[in-house]
C-alpha positions in Angstrom: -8.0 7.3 16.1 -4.2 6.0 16.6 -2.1 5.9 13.4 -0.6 2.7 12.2 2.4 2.3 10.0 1.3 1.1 6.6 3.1 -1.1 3.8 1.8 -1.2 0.1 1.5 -4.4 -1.8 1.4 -4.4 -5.5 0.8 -6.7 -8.0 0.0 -5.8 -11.7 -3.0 -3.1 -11.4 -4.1 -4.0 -7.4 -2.7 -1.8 -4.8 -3.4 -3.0 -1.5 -2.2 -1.1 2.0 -1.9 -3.3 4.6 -1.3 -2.2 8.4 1.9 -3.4 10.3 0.1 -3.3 13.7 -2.3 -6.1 12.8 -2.1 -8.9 14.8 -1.7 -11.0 11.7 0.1 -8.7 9.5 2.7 -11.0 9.0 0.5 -13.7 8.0 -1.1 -11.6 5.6 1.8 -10.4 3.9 3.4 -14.0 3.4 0.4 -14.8 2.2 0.1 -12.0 -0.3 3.6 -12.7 -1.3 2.9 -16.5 -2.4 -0.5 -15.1 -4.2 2.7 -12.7 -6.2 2.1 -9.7 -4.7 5.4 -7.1 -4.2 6.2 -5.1 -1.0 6.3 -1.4 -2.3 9.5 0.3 -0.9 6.6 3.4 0.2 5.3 3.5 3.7 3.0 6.1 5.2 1.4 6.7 9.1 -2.3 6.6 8.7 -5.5 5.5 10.3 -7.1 3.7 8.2 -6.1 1.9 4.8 -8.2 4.0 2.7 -6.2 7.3 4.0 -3.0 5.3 2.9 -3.9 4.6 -0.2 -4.7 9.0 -0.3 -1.7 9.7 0.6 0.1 7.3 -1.3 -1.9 8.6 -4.7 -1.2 12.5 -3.2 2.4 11.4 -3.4 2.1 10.3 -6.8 0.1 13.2 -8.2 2.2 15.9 -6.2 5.6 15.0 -7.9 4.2 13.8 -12.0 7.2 15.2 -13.3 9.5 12.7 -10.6 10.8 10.0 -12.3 11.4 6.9 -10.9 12.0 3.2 -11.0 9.4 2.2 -8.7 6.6 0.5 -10.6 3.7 1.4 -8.7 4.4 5.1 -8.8 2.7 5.0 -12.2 0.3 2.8 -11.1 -3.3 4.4 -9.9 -4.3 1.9 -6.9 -7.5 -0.2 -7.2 -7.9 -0.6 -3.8 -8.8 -3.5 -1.2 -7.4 -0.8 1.5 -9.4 -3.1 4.4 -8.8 -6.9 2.7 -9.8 -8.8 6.0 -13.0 -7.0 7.0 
C-alpha cells in the first residue's frame, strides 16, 4: 500500500488523523475546524489512519520524560482514524 502524509486533529479527548491525499481533505479539515477541532503541529507517513495514530502514540510513549507544550502529547487518542468510511 502507498503511504500518505497524515495531519492530526485534536479537540479535548478525540484524536483524529486525517490523510492529506484525500480528495476532500481539505473539506474535511475546514469542516473539523468549525466543529473546534485543532491541527496538531505532528505529521507522520503512513498507510492507513490507524498506523498514524500508532505512530503518533509510539512517539508519545517513546519520549515520557519530553516535555512539551503541545497539548495532545499528553493526550492518549480515541480514535476515528477512518471518519468518512
Amino acid at each position: 500500500m502507498k503511504e500518505s502524509r497524515y495531519i492530526f486533529m485534536v479537540k479535548d479527548n478525540v484524536t483524529m488523523a486525517q490523510s492529506l491525499d484525500d480528495h476532500d481533505a481539505g473539506d474535511i479539515v475546514i469542516s473539523l475546524l468549525h466543529q473546534g477541532f485543532t491541527v496538531s503541529p505532528y505529521q507522520v507517513n503512513a498507510v492507513d489512519g490507524k498506523k498514524a495514530l500508532s505512530i503518533m502514540e509510539s512517539q508519545r510513549v517513546s519520549k515520557p520524560h519530553q516535555t512539551s507544550n503541545y497539548p495532545w502529547f499528553g493526550i492518549t487518542p480515541y480514535a476515528i482514524a477512518n471518519y468518512y468510511e
